[in-house]
C-alpha positions in Angstrom: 102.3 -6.9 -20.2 99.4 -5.3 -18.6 97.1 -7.4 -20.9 98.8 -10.4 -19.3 98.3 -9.3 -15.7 94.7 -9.0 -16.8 94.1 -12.1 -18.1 95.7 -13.9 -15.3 94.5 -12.1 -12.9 91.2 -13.1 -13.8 91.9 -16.5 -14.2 93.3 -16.7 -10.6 89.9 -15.5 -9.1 87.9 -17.2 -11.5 89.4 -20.5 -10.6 90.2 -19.6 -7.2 86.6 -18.8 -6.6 85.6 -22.0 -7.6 88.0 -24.4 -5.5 87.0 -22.2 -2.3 83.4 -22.4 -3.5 84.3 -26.4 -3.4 86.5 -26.6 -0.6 83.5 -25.0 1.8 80.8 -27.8 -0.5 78.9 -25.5 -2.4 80.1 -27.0 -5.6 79.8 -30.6 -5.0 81.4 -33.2 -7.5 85.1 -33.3 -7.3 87.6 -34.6 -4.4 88.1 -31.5 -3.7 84.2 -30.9 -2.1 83.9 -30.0 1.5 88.0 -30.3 2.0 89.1 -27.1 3.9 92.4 -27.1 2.4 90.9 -26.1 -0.8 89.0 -23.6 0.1 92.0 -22.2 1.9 93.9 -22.9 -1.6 91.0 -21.0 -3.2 90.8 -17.7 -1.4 94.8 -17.5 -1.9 94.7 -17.7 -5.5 91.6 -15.1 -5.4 93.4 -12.9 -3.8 97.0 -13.0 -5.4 94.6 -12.1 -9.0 93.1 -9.3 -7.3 96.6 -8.0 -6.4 97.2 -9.1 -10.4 94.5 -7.0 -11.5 95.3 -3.7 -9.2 99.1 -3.9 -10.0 97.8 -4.1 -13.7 95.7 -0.8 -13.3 97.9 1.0 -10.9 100.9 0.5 -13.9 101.5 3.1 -16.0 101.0 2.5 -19.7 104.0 2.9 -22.2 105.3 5.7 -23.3 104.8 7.4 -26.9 
């Protein structure tokens, strides 16, 4: 499970990253370039994969 978390965790800010990085037209070349709604989009998913990523850490493994 915590591998999981990880993974998508860093997805989310990966791809997060990227629409807000599009949203305030850094990244030109998509419909989504210099709309404010992505970039608002953007920094949400960021943010919910760094609360995926702390939860993930903060868990406590399994027990043996």
């Amino acid at each position: 499970m915590k591998i999981v978390l990880r993974v998508l965790g860093v997805l989310l800010i990966l791809v997060g990253g990227m629409w807000f990085l599009q949203g305030i037209n850094i990244l030109p070349g998509s419909f989504m370039t210099g709309d404010t709604q992505w970039a608002i989009n953007g920094a949400i998913a960021a943010a919910i994969g760094a609360a995926l990523l702390f939860i993930s850490w903060r868990r406590p493994g399994p027990k043996t």
